[in-house]
N, C-alpha and C positions, 0 to 999 in steps of 0.2 A: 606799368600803368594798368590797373582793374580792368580799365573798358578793351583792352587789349588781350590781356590774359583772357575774359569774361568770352571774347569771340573766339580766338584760336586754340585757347587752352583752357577747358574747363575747369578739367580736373583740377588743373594747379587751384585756379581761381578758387576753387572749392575748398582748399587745404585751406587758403590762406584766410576764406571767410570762417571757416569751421573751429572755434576755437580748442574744443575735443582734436583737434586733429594739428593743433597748430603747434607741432617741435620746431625748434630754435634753427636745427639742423637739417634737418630733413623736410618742410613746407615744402621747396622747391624744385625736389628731387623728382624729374620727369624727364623722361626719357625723350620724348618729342619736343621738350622745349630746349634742351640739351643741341637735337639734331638741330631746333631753328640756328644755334648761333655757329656749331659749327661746321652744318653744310658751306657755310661759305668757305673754310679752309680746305674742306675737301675737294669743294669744285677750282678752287685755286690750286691744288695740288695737278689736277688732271691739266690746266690750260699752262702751268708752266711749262710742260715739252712742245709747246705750239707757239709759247713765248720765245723757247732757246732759241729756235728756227727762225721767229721774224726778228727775233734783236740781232744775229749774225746775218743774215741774208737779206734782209729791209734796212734794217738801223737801229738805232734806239729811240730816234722820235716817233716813228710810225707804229713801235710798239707802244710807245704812251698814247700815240689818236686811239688807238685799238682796245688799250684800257681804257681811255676815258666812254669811247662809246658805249663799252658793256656799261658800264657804271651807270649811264644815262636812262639806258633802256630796264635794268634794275631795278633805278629809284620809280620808275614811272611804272610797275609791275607792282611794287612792293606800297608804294604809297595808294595803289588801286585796289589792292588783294582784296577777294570776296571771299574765300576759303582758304584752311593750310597748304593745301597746294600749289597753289597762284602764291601765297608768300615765300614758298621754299625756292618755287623757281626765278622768281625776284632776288633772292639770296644766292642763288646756285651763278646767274650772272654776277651780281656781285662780288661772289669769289673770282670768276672771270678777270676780273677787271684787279682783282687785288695778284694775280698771278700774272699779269703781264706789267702792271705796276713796278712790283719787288722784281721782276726781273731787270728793268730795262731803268727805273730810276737811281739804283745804286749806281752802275754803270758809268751812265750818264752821267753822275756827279763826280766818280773820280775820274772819268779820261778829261772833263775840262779843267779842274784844276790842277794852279801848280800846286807841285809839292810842299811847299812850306806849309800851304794852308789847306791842302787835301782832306786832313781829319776833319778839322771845324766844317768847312764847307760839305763834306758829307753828312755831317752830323746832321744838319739845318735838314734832311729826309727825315730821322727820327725826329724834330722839332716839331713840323710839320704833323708827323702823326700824334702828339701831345697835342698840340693844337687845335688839331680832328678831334681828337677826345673829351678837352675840355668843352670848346663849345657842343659837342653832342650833348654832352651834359646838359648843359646851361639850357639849350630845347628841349629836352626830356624835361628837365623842372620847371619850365616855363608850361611847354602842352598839357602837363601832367595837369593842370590846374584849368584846362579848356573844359566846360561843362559840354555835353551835346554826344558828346561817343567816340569823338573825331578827331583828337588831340593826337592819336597814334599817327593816325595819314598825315598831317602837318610834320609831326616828329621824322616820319621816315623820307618824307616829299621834299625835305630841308636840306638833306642829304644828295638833292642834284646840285647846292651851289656847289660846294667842291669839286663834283665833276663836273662842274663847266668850267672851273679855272683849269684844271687838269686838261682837258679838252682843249681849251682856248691856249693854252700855255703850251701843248704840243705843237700846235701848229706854227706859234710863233718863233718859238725855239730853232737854235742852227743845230744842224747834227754834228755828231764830236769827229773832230779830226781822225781820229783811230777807225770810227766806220768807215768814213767816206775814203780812208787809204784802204782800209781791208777789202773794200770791194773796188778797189780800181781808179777811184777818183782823187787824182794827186792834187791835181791843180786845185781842186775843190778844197781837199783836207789842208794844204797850204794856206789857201785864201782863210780859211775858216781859226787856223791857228793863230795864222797872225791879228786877225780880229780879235779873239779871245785873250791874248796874251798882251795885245795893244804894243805890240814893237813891232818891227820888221827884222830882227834876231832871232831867226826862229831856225835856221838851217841847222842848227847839231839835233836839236831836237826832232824836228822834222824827217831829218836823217834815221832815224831811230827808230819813229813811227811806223818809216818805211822798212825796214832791218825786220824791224818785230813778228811785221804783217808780213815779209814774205816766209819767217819760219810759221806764220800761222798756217797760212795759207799751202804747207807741205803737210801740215797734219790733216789728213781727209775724215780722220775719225776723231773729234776732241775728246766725246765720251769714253773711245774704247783707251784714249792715250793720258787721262785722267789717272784711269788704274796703273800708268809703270811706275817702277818704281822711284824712279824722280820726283813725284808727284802728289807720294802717298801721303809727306806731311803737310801743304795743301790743304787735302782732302781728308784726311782725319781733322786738322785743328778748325775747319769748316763744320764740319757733321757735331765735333763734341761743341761747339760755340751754340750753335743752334741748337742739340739738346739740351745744353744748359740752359741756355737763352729762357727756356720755355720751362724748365725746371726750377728756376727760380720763384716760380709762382707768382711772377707777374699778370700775366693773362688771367689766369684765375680769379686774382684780387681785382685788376680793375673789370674785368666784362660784368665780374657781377660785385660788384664793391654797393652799389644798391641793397642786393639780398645776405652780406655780411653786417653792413649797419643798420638793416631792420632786423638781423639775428639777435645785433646786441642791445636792440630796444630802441633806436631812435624812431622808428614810424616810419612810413614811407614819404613823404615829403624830409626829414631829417634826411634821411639817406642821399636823399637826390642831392640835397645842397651839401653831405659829407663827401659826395662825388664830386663836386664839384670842387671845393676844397684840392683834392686828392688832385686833380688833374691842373690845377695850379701849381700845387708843387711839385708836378711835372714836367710844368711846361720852363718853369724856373732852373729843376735843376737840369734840362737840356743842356740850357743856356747857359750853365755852366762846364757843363760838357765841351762843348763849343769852342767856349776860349781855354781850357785847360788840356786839350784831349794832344796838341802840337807842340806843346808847354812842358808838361810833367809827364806822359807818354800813357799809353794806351796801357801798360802793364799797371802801373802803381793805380791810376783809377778801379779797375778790375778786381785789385789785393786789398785797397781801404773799402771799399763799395761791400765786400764779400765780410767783413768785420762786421759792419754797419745791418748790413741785410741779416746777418745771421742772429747778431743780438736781438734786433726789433721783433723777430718771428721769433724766439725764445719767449721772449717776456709777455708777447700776445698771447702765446700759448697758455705762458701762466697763470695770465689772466683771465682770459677766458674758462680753463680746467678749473681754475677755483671759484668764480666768480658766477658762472652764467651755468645753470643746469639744463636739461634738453626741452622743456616745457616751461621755462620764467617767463616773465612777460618780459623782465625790462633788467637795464642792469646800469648800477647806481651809476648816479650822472660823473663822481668824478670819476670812477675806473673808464664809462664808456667815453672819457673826453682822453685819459691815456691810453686807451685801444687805441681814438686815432692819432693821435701823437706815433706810436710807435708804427700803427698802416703809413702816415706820409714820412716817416725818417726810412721805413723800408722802401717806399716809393720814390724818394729824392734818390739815395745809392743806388738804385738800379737806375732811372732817368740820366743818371752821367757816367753808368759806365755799362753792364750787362746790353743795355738798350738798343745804343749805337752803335756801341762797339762789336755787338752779334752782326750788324752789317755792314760796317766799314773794315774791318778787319778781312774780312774772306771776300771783299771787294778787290781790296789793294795786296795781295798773295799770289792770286794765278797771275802766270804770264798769260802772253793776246792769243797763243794758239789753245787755250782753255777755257779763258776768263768766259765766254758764256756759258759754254756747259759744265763750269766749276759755281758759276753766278746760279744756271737752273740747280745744280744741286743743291746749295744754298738757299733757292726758296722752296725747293721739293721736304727739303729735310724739315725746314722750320714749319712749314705748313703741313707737316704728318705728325708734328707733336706740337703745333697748337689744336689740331682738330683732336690729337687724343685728351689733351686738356679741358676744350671747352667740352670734349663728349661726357668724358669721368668726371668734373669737379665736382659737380652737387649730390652723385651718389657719394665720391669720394668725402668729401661735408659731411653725408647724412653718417656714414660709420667710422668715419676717424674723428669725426667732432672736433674740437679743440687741437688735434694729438696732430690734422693734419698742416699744422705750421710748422712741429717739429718734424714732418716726414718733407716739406721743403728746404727746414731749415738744412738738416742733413745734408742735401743734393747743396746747396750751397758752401757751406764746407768742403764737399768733395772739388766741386768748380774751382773754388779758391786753390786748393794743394795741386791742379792742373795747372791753374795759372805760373803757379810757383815753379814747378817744373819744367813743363813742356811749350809754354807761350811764349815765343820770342818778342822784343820790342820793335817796330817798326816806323816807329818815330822819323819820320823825318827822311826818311828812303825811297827814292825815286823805286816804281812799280819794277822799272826794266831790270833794277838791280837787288832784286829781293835774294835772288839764287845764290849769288857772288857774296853779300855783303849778311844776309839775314841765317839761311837755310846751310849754306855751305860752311860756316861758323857755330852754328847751334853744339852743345854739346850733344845733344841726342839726335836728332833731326839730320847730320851733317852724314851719318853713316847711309842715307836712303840717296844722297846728290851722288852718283854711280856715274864716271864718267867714262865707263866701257859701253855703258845702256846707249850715254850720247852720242858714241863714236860710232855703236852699233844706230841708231837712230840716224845720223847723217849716210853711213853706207846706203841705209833703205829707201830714201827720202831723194838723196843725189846728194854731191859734194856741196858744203855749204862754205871752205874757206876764198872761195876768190870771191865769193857775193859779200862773205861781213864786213869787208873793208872799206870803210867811208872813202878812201885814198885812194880807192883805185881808179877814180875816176869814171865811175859807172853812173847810167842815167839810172838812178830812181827809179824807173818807171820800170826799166829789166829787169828788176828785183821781182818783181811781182809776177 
């Protein structure tokens, strides 16, 4: 938006009125406007260690009241801003609130569902975030056309309805079985299963619950017991999922998908409705995510998506290197309609599979005595390389020009030939059984399952075989 640029950011405002100054690639390239988008991931980075602590020791609902408040007090900062200052720290909460979020919403979604339909139902959190995206859109092109100066404060002030559903929807929310056992409360985590599952069949599982949380509950340090060796492929296929995640060049393309298709000549109202476009076909191919991800498996989505993504960022490449120079104004109406052709076939492949699949998969991998400080590394990791994404993209624009689809395309390829080798399928595999059935099977991954480490780990810990035995007739409750 001009009237926005024009307050908090001159200079840009300045490139973009100045036609001497106006390159295709480089208008944008500002270092302060850079920081506005991703102080948020930075300050999200710092509150996930404050998130790992209230999602194990509070729950997982009281970490979502806890994101939605920041969120609230954010929107009400950022929609007031009188200078850059007052807007960054409006953003720096809003990172807040996005770091207690990803920690405790993933969670959330897989300890209540059952397994058959764990994927899909996880997925409906990346859904949700397509859905944030589009409508942002759809108010960015609506304000954008507010005459008076003010259409920015609307656009940003819009952004407290989601946190009030967020908000409202924690408090109404039951907490998942899994917390309310890990911290002591049986009868609670029982009652709240059998509600959840709608039968009264609930005792092997519940039994389990119970097994889980008392090996959690021997580990006093999850972070330091992350790094043994049991653990390590976890925690690697976590870290490379989120590098990739964010190597794909997703974040790039949509935060600023606005200042790529006024790159290639549609105006600034084109752009906004090419955004919007783009976040359709996002929200579409979630939704196919959804129902295929339980169906066809989390691998084959990941190896067609990496095809699909790699072709589209070739061809833009091409087109763009040949087609658009660093000072054109405009570039011919049919190549700029198969630009986006080729942006939403890269944005479908990634929508159903990189998207979701970066947080359900390292959701449903740790066992219960890691799962949250494997879950904060997992938003630690992704929020350290979306902040270096949104920091770098538009210098990285202004000097690889065209060249940098083919320096995504690359990391895309490499992601794929990971999948191929190192990514096991999870399809369909209850969490408690990952070790036995998933890790302990892998051709490569199976050499790190050290069952000296465990034997050595129960000696330290205390003897664990008279407590695993559902038969022995032990209350529940002594487990813990």
């Amino acid at each position: 938006m001009p009237d926005f640029l024009e307050k908090f950011f001159p200079d840009v405002y300045g490139k973009t009125q100045d036609p001497n100054l106006n390159s295709n690639y480089c208008k944008y390239d500002n270092q302060n406007l850079q920081m506005f988008t991703s102080s948020l991931y930075l300050a999200g980075l710092v509150a996930t260690f404050f998130a790992s602590w209230t999602t194990r020791n509070l729950g997982r609902k009281p970490t979502m009241l806890i994101a939605g408040c920041f969120f609230l007090v954010g929107v009400v900062i950022n929609a007031a801003a009188q200078d850059l200052a007052m807007l960054i720290i409006g953003r720096v909460l809003l990172g807040c609130g996005v770091g207690f979020a990803n920690q405790a919403v993933p969670l959330f979604l897989s300890e209540i569902a059952p397994t058959r339909i764990r994927g899909g139902l996880n997925i409906l959190f990346q859904l949700n975030v397509t859905l944030g995206i589009l409508f942002a859109n759809l108010v960015n092109y609506g304000t954008a056309k507010i005459k008076g100066g003010w259409g920015w404060r609307l656009s940003l002030g819009l952004a407290g309805f989601p946190a009030l559903l967020l908000t409202a929807g924690a408090l109404l929310v039951l907490e998942t079985p899994n917390s309310l056992i890990e911290r002591g409360r049986l009868d609670e985590g029982k009652t709240v299963l059998r509600k959840i599952r709608g039968t009264d069949k609930i005792e092997p599982e519940f039994l389990e619950l119970v097994e889980a949380s008392r090996v959690a509950k021997e580990v006093k340090h999850p972070f330091r017991n992350l790094l043994k060796r049991r653990n390590w492929p976890q925690l690697a296929i976590t870290i490379a999922l989120q590098i990739f995640q964010q190597f794909t060049g997703i974040n790039a393309i949509m935060f600023y998908a606005p200042v790529l298709f006024d790159t290639v000549g549609f105006g600034s109202d084109a752009s906004l409705y090419s955004a919007v476009i783009i976040g359709a076909v996002n929200v579409l191919s979630t939704c196919v995510s959804i129902y295929s991800v339980d169906k066809i498996g989390r691998r084959m989505l990941l190896l067609e998506a990496g095809v699909q993504m790699f072709f589209s960022q070739v061809v833009i490449a091409i087109l763009l290197g040949i087609k658009v120079k660093d000072n054109s104004n405009d570039l011919h109406r049919g190549f700029a309609v198969l630009v986006v052709l080729m942006v939403c076939t890269f944005v479908s492949a990634f929508a159903w599979s990189w998207g979701p699949l970066g947080w359900l998969i390292p959701s449903e991998t740790f066992p219960l005595e890691t799962r949250s400080a494997g879950q904060s590394i997992t938003v630690c990791v992704n929020l350290i390389f979306t902040f270096v994404m949104a920091q770098s993209f538009l210098s990285m624009l202004c000097t690889l020009k065209f060249g940098i689809f083919l320096f995504f395309s690359s990391w895309v390829f490499i992601m794929s030939i990971f999948v191929v080798f190192l990514l096991p399928e999870t399809k369909n595999i209850p969490i408690e059984e990952m070790t036995e059935r998933v890790w302990k099977k892998h051709w490569f991954w199976k050499r790190f399952m050290d069952n000296n480490e465990e034997v050595a780990a129960t000696g330290t810990n205390g003897d664990h075989s008279p407590k695993k035995g559902h038969s022995n007739g032990l209350d529940p409750a002594s487990q813990l």
